[in-house]
C-alpha positions as CSV (number, residue, x, y, z in Angstrom):
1,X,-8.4,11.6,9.1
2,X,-5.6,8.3,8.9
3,X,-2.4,8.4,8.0
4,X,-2.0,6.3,4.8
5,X,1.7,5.9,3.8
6,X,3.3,4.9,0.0
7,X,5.0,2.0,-0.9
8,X,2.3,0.6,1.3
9,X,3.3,-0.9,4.2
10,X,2.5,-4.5,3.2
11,X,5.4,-4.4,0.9
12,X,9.0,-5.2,1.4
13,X,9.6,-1.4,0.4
14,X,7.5,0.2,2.7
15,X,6.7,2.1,5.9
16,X,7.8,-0.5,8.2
17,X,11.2,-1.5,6.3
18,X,12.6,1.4,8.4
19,X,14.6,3.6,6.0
20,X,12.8,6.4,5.9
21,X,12.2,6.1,2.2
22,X,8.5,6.3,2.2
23,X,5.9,9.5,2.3
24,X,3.1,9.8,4.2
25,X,-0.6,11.9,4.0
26,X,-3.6,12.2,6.0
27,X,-6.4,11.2,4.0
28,X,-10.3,10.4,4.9
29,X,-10.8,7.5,7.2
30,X,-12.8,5.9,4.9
31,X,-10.8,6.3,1.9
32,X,-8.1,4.8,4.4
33,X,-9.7,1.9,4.8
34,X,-11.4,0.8,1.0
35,X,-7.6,1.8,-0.2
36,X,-6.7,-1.3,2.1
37,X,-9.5,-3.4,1.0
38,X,-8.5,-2.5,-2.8
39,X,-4.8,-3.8,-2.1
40,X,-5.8,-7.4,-0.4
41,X,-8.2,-8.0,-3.0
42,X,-5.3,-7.0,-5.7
43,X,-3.2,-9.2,-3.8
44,X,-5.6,-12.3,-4.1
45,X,-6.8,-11.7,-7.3
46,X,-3.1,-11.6,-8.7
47,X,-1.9,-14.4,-6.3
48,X,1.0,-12.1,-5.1
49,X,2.9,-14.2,-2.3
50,X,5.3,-12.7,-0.3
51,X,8.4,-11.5,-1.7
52,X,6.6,-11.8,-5.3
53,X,7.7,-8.7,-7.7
54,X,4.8,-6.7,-8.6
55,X,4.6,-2.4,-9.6
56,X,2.0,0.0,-9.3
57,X,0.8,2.0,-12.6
58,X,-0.9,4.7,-11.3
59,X,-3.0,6.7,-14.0
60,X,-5.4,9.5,-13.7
């Protein structure tokens, strides 16, 4: 189990901003780490730079 933590950390709004506005779960390693792989590519694919807007649509 990791500790995987949402807005991702990458982000401006995230884990390591500091605020304490962020949850966290411990979900399977391996989910962990394809999650990770999922965002960079995202973040590629999209050309996000850094401090580029961007939001997450999550659907079921």
């Amino acid at each position: 189990m990791e500790c995987d933590e949402y807005p991702f950390a990458s982000t401006q709004e995230g884990s390591t901003k500091g605020d304490n506005r962020f949850s966290v779960r411990l979900i399977d390693g391996k989910d962990n780490r394809k999650s990770g792989e999922r965002l960079n590519e995202m973040y590629t694919l999209n050309r996000v730079l850094n401090d580029d807007p961007f939001y997450v649509k999550i659907t079921n």
